[in-house]
PyMOL Python script that loads the backbone (N, CA, C, O; Angstrom):
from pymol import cmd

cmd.read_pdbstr("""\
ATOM      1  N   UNK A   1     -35.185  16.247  30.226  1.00  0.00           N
ATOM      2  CA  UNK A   1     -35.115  14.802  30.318  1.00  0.00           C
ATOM      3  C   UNK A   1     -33.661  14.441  30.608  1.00  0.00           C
ATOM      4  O   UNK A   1     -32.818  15.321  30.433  1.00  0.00           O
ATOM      5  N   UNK A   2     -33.378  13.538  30.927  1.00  0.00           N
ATOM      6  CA  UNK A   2     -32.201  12.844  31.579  1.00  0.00           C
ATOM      7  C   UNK A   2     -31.477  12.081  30.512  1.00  0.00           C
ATOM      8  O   UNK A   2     -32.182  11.809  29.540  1.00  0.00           O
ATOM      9  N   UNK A   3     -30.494  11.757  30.477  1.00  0.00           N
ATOM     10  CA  UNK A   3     -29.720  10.678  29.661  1.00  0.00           C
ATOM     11  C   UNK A   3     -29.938   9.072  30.347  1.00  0.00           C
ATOM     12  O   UNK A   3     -29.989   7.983  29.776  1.00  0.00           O
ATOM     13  N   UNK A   4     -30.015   9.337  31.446  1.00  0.00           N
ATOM     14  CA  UNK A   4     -30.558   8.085  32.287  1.00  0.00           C
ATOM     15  C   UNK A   4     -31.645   7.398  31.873  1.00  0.00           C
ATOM     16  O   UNK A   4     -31.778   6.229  31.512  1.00  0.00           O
ATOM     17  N   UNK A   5     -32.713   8.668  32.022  1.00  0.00           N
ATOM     18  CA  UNK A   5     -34.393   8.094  31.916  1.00  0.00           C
ATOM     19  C   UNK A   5     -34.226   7.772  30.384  1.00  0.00           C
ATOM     20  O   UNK A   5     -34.594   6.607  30.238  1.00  0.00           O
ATOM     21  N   UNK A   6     -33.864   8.257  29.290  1.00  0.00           N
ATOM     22  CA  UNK A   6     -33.955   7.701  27.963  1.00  0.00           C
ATOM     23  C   UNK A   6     -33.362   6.560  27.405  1.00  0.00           C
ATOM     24  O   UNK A   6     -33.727   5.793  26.515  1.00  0.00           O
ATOM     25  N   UNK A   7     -31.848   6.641  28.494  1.00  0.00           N
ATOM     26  CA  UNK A   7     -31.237   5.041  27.855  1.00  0.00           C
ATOM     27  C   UNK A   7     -32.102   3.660  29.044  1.00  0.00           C
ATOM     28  O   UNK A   7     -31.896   2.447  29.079  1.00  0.00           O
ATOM     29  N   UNK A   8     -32.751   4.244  29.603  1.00  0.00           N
ATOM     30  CA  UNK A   8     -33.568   3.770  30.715  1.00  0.00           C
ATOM     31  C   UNK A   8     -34.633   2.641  29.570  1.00  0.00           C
ATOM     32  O   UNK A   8     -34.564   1.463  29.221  1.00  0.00           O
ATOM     33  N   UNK A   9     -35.842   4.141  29.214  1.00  0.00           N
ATOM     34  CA  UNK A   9     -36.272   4.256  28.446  1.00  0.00           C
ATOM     35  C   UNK A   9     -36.275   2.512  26.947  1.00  0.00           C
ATOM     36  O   UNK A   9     -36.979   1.519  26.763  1.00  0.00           O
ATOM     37  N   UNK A  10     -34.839   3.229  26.200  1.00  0.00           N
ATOM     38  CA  UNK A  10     -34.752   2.397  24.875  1.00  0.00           C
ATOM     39  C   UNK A  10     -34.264   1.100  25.443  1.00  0.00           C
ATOM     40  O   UNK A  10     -34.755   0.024  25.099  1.00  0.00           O
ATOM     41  N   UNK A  11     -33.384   1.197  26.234  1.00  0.00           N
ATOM     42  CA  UNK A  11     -33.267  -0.634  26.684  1.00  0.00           C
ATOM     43  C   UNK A  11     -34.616  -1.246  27.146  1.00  0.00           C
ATOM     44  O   UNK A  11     -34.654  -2.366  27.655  1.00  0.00           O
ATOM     45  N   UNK A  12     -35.658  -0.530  26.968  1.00  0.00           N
ATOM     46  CA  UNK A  12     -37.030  -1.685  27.176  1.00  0.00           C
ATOM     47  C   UNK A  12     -36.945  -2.240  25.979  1.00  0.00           C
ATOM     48  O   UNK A  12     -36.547  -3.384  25.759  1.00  0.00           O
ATOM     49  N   UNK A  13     -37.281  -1.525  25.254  1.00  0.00           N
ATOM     50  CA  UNK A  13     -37.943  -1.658  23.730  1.00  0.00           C
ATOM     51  C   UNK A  13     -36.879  -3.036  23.538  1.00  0.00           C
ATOM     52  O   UNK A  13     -37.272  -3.584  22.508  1.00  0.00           O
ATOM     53  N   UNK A  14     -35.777  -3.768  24.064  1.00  0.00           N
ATOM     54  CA  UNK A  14     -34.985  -5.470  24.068  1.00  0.00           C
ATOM     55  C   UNK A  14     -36.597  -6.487  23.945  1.00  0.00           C
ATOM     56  O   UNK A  14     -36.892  -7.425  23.204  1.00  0.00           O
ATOM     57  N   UNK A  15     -37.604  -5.560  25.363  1.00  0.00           N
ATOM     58  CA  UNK A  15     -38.641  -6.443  25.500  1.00  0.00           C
ATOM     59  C   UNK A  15     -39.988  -6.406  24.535  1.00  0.00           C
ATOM     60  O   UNK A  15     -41.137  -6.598  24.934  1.00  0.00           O
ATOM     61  N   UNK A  16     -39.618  -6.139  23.290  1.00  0.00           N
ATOM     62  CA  UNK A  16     -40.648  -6.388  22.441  1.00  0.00           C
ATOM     63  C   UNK A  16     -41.515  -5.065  22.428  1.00  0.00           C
ATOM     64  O   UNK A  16     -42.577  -5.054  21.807  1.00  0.00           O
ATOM     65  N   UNK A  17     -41.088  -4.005  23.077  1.00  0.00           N
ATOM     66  CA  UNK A  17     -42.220  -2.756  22.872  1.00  0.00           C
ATOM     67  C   UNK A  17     -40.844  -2.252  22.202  1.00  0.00           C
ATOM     68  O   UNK A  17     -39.717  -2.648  21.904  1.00  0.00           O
ATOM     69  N   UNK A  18     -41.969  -0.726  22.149  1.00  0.00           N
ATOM     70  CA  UNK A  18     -41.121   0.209  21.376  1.00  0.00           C
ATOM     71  C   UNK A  18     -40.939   1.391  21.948  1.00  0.00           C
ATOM     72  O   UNK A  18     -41.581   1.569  22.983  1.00  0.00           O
ATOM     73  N   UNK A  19     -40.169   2.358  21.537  1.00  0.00           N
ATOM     74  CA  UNK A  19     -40.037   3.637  22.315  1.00  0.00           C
ATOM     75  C   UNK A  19     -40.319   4.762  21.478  1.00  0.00           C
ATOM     76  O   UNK A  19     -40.243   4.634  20.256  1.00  0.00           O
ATOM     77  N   UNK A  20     -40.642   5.876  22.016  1.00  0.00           N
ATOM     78  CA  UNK A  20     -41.298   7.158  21.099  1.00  0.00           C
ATOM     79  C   UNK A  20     -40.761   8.436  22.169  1.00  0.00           C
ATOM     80  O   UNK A  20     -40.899   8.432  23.392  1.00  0.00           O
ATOM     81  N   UNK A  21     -40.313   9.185  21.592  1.00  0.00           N
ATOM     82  CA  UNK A  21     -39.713  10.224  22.500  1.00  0.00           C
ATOM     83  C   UNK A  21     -40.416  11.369  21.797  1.00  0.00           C
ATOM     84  O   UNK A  21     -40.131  11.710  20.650  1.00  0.00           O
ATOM     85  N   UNK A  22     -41.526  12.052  22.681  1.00  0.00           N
ATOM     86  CA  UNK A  22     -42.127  13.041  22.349  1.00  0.00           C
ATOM     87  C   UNK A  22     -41.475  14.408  22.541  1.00  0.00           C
ATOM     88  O   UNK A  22     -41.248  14.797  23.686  1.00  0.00           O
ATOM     89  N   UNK A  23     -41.177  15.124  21.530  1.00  0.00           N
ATOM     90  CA  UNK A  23     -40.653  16.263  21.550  1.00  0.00           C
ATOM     91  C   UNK A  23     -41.126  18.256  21.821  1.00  0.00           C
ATOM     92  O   UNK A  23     -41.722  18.743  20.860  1.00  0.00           O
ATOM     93  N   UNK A  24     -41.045  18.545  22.182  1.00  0.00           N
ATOM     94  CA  UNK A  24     -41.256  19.714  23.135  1.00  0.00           C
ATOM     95  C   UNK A  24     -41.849  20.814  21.701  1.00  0.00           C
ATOM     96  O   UNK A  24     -42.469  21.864  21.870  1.00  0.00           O
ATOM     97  N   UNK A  25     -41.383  20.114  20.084  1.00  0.00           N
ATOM     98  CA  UNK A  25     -42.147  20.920  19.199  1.00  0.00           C
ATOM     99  C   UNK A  25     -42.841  20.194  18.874  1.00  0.00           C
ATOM    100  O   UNK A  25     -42.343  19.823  17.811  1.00  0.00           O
ATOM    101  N   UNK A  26     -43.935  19.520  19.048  1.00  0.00           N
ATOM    102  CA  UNK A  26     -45.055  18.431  18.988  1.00  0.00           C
ATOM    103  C   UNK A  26     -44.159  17.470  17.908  1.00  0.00           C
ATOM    104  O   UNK A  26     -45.094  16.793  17.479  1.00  0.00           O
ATOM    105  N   UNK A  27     -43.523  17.202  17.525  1.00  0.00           N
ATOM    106  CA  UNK A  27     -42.627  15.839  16.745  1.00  0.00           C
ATOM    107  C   UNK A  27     -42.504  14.485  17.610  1.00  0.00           C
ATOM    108  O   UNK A  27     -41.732  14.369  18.562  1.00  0.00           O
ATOM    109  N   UNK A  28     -43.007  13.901  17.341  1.00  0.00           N
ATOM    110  CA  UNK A  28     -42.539  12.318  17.731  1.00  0.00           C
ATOM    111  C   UNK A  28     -41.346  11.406  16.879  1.00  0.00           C
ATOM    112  O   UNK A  28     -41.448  10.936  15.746  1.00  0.00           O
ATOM    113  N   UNK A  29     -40.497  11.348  17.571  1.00  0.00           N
ATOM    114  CA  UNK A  29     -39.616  10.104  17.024  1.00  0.00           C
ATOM    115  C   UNK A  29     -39.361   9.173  17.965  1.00  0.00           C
ATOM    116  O   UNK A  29     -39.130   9.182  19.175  1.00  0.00           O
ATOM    117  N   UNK A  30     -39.502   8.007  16.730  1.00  0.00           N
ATOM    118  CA  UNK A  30     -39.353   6.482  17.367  1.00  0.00           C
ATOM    119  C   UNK A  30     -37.821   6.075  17.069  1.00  0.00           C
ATOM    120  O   UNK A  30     -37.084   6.219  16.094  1.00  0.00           O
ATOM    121  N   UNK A  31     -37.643   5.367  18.653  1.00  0.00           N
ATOM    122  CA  UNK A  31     -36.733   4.599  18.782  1.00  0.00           C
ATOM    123  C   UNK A  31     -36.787   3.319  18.358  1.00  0.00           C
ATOM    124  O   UNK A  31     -37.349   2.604  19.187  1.00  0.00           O
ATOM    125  N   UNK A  32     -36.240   2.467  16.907  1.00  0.00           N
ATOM    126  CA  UNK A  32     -37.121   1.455  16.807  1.00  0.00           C
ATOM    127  C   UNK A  32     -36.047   0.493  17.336  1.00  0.00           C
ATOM    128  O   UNK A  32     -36.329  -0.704  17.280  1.00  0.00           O
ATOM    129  N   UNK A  33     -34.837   0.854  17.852  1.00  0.00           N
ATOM    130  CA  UNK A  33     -34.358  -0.366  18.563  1.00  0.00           C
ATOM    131  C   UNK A  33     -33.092   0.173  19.553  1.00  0.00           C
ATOM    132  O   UNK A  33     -32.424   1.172  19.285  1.00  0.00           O
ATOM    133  N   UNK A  34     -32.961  -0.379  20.329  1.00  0.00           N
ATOM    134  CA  UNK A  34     -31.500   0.255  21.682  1.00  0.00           C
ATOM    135  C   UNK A  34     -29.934   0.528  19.942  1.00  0.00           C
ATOM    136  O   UNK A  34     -29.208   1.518  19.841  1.00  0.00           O
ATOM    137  N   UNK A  35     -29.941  -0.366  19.217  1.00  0.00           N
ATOM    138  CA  UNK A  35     -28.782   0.224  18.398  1.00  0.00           C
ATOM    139  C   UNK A  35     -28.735   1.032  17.496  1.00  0.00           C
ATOM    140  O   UNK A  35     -27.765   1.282  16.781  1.00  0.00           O
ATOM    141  N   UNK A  36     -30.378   1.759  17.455  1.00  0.00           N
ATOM    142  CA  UNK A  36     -30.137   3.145  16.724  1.00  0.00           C
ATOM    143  C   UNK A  36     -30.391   4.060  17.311  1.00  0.00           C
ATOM    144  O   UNK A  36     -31.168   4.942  16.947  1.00  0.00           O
ATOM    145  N   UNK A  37     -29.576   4.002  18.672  1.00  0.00           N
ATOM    146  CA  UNK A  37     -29.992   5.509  19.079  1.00  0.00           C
ATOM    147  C   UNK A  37     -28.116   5.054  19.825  1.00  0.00           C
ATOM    148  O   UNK A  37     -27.597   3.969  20.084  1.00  0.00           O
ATOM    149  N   UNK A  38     -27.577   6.579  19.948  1.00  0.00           N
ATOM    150  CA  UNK A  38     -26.301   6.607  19.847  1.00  0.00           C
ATOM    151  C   UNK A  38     -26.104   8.008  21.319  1.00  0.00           C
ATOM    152  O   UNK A  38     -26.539   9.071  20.874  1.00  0.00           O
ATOM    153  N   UNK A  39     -25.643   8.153  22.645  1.00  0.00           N
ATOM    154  CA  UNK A  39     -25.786   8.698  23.266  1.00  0.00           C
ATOM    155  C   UNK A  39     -24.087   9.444  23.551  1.00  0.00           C
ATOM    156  O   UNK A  39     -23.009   8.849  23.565  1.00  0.00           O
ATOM    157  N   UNK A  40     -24.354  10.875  23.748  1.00  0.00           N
ATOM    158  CA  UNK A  40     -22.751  11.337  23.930  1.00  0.00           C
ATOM    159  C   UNK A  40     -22.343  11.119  25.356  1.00  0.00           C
ATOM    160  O   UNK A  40     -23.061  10.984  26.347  1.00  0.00           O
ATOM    161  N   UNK A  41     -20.817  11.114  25.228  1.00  0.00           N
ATOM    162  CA  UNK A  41     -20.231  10.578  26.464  1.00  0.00           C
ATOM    163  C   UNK A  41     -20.449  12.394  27.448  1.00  0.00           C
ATOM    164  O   UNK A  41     -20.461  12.580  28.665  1.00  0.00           O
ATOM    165  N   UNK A  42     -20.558  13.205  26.553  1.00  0.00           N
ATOM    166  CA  UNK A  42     -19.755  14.282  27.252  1.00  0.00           C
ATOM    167  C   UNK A  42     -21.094  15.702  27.158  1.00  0.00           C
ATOM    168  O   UNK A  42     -20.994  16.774  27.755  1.00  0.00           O
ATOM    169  N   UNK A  43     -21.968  15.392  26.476  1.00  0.00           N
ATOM    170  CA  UNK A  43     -23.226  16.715  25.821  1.00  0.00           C
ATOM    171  C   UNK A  43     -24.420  15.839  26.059  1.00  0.00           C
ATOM    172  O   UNK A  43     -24.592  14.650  26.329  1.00  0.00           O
ATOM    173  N   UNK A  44     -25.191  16.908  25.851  1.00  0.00           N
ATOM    174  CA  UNK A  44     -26.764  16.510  26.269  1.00  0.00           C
ATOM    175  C   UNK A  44     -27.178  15.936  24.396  1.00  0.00           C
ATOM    176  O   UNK A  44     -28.213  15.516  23.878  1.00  0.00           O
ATOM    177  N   UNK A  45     -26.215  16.119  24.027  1.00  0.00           N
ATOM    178  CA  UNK A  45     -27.073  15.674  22.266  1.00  0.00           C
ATOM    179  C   UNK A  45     -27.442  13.684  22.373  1.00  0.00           C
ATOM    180  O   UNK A  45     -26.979  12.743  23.017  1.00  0.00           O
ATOM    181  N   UNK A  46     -27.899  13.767  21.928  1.00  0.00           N
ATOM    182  CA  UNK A  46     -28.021  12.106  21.343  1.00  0.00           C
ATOM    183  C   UNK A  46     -28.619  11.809  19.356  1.00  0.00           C
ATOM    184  O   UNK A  46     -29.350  12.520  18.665  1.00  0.00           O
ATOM    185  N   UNK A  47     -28.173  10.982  19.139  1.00  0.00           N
ATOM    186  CA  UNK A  47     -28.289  10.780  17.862  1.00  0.00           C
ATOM    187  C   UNK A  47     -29.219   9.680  17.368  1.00  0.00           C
ATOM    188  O   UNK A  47     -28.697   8.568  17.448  1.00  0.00           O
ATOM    189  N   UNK A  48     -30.353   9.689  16.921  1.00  0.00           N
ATOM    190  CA  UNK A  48     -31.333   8.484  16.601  1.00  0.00           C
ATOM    191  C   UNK A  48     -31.719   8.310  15.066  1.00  0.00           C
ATOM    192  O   UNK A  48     -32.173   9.105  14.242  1.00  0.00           O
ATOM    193  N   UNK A  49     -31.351   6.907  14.995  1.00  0.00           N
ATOM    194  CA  UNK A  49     -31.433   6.997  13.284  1.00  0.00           C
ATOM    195  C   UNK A  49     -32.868   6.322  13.390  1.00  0.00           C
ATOM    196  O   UNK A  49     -32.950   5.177  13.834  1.00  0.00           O
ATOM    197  N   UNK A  50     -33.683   6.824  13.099  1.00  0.00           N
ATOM    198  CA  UNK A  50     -35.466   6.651  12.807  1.00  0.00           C
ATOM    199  C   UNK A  50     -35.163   5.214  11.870  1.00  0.00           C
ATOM    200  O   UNK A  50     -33.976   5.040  11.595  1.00  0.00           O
ATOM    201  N   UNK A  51     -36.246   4.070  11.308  1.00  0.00           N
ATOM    202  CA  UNK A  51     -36.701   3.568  10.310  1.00  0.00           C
ATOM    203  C   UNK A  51     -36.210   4.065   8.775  1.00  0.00           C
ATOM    204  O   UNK A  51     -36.693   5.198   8.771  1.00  0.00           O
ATOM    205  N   UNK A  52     -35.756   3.959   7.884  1.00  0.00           N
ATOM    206  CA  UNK A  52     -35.519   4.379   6.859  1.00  0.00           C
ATOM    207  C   UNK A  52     -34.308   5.719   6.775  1.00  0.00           C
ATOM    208  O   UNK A  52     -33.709   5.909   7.834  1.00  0.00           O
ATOM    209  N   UNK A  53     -34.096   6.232   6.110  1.00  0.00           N
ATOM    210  CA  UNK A  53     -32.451   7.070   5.553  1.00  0.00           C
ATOM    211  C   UNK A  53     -32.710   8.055   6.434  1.00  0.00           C
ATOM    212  O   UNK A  53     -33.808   8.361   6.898  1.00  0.00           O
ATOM    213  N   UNK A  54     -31.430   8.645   6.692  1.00  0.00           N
ATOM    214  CA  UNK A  54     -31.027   9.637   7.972  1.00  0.00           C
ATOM    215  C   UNK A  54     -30.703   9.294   9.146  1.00  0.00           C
ATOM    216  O   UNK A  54     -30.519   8.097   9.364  1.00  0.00           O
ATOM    217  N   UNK A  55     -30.570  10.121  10.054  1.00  0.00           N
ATOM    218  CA  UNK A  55     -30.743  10.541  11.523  1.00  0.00           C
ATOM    219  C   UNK A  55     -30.860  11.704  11.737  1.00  0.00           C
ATOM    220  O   UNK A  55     -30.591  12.705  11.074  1.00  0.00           O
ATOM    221  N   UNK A  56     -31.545  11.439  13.322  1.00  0.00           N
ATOM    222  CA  UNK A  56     -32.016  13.140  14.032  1.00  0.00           C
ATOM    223  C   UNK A  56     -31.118  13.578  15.237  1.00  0.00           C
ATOM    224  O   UNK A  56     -31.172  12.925  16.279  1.00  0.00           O
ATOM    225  N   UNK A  57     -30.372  14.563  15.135  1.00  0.00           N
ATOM    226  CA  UNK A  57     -29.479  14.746  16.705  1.00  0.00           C
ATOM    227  C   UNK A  57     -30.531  15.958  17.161  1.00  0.00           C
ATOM    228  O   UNK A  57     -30.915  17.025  16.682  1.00  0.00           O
ATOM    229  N   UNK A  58     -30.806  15.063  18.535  1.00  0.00           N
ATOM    230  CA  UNK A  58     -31.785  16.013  19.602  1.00  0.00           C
ATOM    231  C   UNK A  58     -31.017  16.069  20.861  1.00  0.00           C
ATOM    232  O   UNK A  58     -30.290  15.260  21.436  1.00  0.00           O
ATOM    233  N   UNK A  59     -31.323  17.027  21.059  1.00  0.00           N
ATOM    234  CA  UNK A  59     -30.812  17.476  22.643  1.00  0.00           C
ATOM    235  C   UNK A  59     -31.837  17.167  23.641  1.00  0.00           C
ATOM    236  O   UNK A  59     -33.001  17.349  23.285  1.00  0.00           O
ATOM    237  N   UNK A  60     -31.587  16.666  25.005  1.00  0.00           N
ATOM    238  CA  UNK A  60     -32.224  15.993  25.889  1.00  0.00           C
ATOM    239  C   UNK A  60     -32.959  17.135  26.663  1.00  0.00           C
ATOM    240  O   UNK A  60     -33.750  16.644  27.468  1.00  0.00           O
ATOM    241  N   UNK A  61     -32.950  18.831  26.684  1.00  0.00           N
ATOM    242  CA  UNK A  61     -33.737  19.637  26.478  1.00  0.00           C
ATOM    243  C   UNK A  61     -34.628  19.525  25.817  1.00  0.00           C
ATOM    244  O   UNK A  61     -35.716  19.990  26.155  1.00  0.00           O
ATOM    245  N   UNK A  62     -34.387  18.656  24.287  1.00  0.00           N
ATOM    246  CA  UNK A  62     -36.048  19.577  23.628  1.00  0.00           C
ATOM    247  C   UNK A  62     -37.126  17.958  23.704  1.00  0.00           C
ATOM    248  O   UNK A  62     -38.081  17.931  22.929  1.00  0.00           O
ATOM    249  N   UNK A  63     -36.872  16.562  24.749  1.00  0.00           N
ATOM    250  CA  UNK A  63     -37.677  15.656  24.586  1.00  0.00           C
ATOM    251  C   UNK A  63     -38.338  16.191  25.630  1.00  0.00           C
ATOM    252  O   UNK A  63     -37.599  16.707  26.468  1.00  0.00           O
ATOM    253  N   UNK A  64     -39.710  16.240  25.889  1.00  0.00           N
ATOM    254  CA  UNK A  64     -40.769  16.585  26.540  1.00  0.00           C
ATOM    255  C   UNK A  64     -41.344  15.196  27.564  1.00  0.00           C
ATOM    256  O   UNK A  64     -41.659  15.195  28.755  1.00  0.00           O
ATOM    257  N   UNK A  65     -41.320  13.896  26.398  1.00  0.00           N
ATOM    258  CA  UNK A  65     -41.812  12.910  27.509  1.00  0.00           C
ATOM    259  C   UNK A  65     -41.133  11.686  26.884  1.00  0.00           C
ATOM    260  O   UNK A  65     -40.197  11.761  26.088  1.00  0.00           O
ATOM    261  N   UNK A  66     -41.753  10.435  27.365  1.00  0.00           N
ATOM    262  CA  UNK A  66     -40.759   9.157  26.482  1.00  0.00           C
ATOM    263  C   UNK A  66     -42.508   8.285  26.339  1.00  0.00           C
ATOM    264  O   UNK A  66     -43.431   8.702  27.039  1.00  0.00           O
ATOM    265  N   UNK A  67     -42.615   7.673  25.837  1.00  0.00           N
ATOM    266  CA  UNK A  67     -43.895   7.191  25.620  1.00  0.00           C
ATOM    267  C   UNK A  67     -43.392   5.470  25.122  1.00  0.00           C
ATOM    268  O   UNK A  67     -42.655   5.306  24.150  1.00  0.00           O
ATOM    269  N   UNK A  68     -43.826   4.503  25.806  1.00  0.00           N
ATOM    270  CA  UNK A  68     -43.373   2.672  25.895  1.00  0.00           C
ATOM    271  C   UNK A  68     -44.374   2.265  25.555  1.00  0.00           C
ATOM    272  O   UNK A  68     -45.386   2.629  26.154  1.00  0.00           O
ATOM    273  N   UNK A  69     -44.465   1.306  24.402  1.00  0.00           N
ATOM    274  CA  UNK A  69     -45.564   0.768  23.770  1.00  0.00           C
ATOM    275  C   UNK A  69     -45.312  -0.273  23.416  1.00  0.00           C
ATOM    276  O   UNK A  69     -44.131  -0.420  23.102  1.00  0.00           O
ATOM    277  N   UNK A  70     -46.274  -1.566  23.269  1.00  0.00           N
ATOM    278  CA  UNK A  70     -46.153  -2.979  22.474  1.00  0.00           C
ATOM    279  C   UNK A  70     -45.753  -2.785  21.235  1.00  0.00           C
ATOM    280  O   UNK A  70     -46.407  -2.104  20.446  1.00  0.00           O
ATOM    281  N   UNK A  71     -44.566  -3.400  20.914  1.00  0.00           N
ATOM    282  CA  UNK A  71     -44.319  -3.502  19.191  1.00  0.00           C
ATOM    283  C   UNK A  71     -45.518  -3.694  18.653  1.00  0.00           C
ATOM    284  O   UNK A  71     -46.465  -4.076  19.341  1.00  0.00           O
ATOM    285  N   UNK A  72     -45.638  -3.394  17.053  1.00  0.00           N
ATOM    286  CA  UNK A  72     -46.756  -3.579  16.109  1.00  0.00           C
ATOM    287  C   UNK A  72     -47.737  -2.622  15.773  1.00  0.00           C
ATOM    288  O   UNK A  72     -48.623  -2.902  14.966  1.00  0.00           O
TER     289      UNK A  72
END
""", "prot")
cmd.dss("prot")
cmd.show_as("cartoon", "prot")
cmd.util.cbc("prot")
cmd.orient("prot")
């Protein structure tokens, strides 16, 4: 996957959907908004803080697809 197609991707979710980045080990994580997901200037990593405590740093190798859905 691209750094393009994903910040592509989470700047929808401005329009009231949401984003889900399906991962290449069957894991889904949601993007629940463009300011929790954090992209490197310089590596394929990106950093997404999910709904509730933590974050996940994934590499743009292991997202498999991006999946755009209506909030709710």
């Amino acid at each position: 996957m691209t750094k393009s197609a994903v910040r592509a991707a989470v700047e929808k979710s401005l329009r009231n959907q949401r984003v889900v980045l399906h991962l290449t080990n069957g894991d889904q994580l949601e993007v629940p908004h463009p300011d929790y997901v954090a992209f490197s200037p310089t590596s394929t990593e990106i950093i997404v803080w999910p709904q509730g405590p933590g974050f996940a740093v994934v590499s743009l190798d292991e997202i498999a697809g991006i999946a755009i859905a209506p909030a709710g």
